[in-house]
N, C-alpha and C positions, 0 to 999 in steps of 0.2 A: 749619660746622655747629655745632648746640649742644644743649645738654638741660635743663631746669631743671624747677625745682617750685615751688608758691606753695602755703601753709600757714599756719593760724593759730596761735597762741600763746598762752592763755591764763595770766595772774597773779591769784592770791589775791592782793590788795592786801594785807587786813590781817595775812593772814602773812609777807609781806614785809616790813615794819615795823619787826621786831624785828632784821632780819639787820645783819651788820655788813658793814663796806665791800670786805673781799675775799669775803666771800659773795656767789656767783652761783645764780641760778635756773637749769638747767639746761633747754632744750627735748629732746624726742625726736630721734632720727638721722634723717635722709632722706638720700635717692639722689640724684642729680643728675650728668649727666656722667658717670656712672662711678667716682664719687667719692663718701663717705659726711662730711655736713657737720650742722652742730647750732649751734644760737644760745646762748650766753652774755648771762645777764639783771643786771647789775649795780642790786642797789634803790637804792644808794649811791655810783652814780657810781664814777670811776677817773681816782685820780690820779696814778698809775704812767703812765697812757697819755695822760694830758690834755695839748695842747700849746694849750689855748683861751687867750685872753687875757685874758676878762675874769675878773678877782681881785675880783669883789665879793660873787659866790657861791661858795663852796667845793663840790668836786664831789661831794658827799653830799646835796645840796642837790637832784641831777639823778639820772635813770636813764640808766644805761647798756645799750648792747646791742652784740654783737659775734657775725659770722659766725664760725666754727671747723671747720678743716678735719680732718677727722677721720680720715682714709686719710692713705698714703703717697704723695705726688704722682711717677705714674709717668713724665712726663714730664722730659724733662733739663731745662729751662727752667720749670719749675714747672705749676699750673695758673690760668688766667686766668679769674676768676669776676667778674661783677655782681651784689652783695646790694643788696636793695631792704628797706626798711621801714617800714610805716604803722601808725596807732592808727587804731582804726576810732571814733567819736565814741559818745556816748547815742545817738544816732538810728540805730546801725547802720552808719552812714559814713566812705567813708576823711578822713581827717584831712589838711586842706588846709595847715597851719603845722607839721606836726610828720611830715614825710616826709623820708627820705634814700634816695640810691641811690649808689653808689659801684662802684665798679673797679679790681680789684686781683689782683697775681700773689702765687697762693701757693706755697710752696716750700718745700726742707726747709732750706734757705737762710737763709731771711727766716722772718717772724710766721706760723704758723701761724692766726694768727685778726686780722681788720680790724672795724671799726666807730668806734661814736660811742660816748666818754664821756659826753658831753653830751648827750645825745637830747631829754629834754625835762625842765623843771623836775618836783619833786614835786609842788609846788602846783599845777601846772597837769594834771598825771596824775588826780589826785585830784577838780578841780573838772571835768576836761573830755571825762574817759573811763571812771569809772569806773561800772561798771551791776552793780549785785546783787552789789556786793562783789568783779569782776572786772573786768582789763582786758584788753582785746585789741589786740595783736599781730600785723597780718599781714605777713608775711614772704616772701622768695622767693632762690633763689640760680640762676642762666642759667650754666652753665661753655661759655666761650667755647674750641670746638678748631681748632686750627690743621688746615689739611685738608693733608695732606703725599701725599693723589694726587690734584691736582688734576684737573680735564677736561683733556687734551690739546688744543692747539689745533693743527690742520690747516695744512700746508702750504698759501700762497694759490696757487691755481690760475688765476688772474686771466690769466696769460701763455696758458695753453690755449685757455681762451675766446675771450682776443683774437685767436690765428691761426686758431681757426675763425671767427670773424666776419670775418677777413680769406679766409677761404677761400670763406664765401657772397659776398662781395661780388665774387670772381672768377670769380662765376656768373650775374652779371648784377645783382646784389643792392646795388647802389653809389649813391652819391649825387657823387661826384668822382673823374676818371680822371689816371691820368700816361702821358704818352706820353713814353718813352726810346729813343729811336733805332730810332725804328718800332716798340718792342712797349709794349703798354696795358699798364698797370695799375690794379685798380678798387680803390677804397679806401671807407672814410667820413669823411666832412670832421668830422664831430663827435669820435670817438677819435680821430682824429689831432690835432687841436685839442688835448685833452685831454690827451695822452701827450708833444706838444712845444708849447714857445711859439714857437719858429720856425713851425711848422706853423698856431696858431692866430692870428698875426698875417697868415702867408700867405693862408689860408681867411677869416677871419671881422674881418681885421682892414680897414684902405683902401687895400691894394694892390688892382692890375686881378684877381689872382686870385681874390680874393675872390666875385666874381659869374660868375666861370668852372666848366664842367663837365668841362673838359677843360684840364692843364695841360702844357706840354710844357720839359723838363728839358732843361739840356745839360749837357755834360763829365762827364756819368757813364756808366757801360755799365750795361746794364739787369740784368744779370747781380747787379753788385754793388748796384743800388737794390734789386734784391729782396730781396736779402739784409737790408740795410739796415732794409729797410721792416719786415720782420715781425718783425728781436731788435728794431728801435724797439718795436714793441706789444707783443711777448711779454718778452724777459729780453736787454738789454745783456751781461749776464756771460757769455751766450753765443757772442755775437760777439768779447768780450777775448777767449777761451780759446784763438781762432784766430789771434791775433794774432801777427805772426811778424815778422824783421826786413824781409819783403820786402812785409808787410803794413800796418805799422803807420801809416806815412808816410798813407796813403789814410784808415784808420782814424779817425787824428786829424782830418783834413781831414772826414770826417762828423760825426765828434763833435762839431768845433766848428761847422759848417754847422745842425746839427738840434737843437742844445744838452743833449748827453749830459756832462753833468760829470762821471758819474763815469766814463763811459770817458776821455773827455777826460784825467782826472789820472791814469789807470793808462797810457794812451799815453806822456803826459808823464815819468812814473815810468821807462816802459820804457825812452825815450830817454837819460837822465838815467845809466842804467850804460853806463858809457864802454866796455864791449863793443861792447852793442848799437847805439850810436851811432857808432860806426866803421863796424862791418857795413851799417847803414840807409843811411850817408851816401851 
């Protein structure tokens, strides 16, 4: 989230003239964020902050401007603002050569105020902005918050949906059956596809099954493909949690038949304690 304001600025040029080089123009406070911020106008540049390179003009030569945080930043990490700044031209216009925008964390830390020493020459304030004796400043400050309660995002329920679609399809609602030791089961060849690559090399790929509506399984009891069938669509980690020493053995042998990796590696894991691999053997 965030909050800002955008504000003009106005300079008496020729009363700026006279000021000397830590002399600032001071603008009015604004709100922003939550936070009370104000621009510092240097008529004569800053050479305290200057880190520019070029040495051929001295920076009296240039105006300066700087955001200035004006509050107590009540965050621990400071606050994150964008200052933006234009001259607006004689015609009323923002100023296409002499814009800056920047972003910076303020803090009680670090600098209380960021900007440009260098903003723009005099000579060029003078010949390229000045109208009736004033120049314009348009300015703005956006304080960027960190949102610390974001939206919650929702458990996916993705496993629910796919046992009721496995539950219409054993209403007649099927597009592909298995026959396990005389009992049907109706599925859809597409989420199955989907949910293994065994299954969609089976269905869609150039085995016979592929143009078949009716496939028929051996060496498993139907018992256990049903099982099988629906943690495949709905949640694996439901099937691990049942997994026992007198289970696992079959476990694995699905796991690697339908290409569950990660039950696969928690099978593997389970075998792997010299317990359980005594007991299983």
């Amino acid at each position: 989230m965030s909050d800002s304001c955008f504000v003009p600025f106005k300079l008496h040029y020729a009363e700026t003239k006279g000021l000397s080089a830590d002399d600032a123009v001071i603008s009015e406070v604004v709100s922003a964020g939550g936070h009370l911020w104000r621009i510092r106008c240097y008529q004569r540049g800053d050479d305290e902050d200057d880190d520019s390179d070029d040495d051929d003009d001295a920076a009296e030569d240039y105006l300066g401007i700087y955001l200035e945080l004006m509050s107590k930043p009540s965050a621990r990490d400071g606050v994150k603002a964008v200052f933006a700044a234009f001259f607006l031209n004689k015609n009323g216009e923002p100023s296409s050569s002499h814009n800056e925008r920047l972003v910076e964390v303020f803090s009680s830390d670090n600098l209380k105020y960021w900007g440009w020493p260098r903003l723009v020459k005099r000579s060029d304030l003078e010949s390229l902005y000045v109208v009736d004796g004033w120049v314009t400043i348009a300015w703005g400050v956006m304080v960027v918050q960190d949102d610390h309660d974001p939206l919650t995002v929702p458990c996916s329920d993705i496993g629910t949906h796919l046992g009721s679609l496995l539950d219409c399809a054993a209403n007649g609602n099927s597009d592909v059956s298995f026959v396990v030791a005389g009992t049907t089961f109706q599925a859809h060849r597409a989420v199955l596809a989907a949910r293994s690559p065994v299954f969609k090399a089976e269905l869609f790929g150039s085995m016979a099954e592929a143009t078949m509506t009716h496939i028929t399984l051996q060496d498993i009891e139907p018992a256990t493909f049903d099982v099988f069938l629906r943690l495949k669509l709905t949640c694996a980690k439901k099937l691990w949690e049942d997994v026992s020493v007198d289970t696992v053995a079959d476990t694995l042998f699905y796991a690697e038949t339908y290409s569950c990796a990660a039950l696969k590696t928690k099978c593997i894991a389970f075998f792997a304690e010299e317990k359980n691999f005594r007991d299983a053997d």
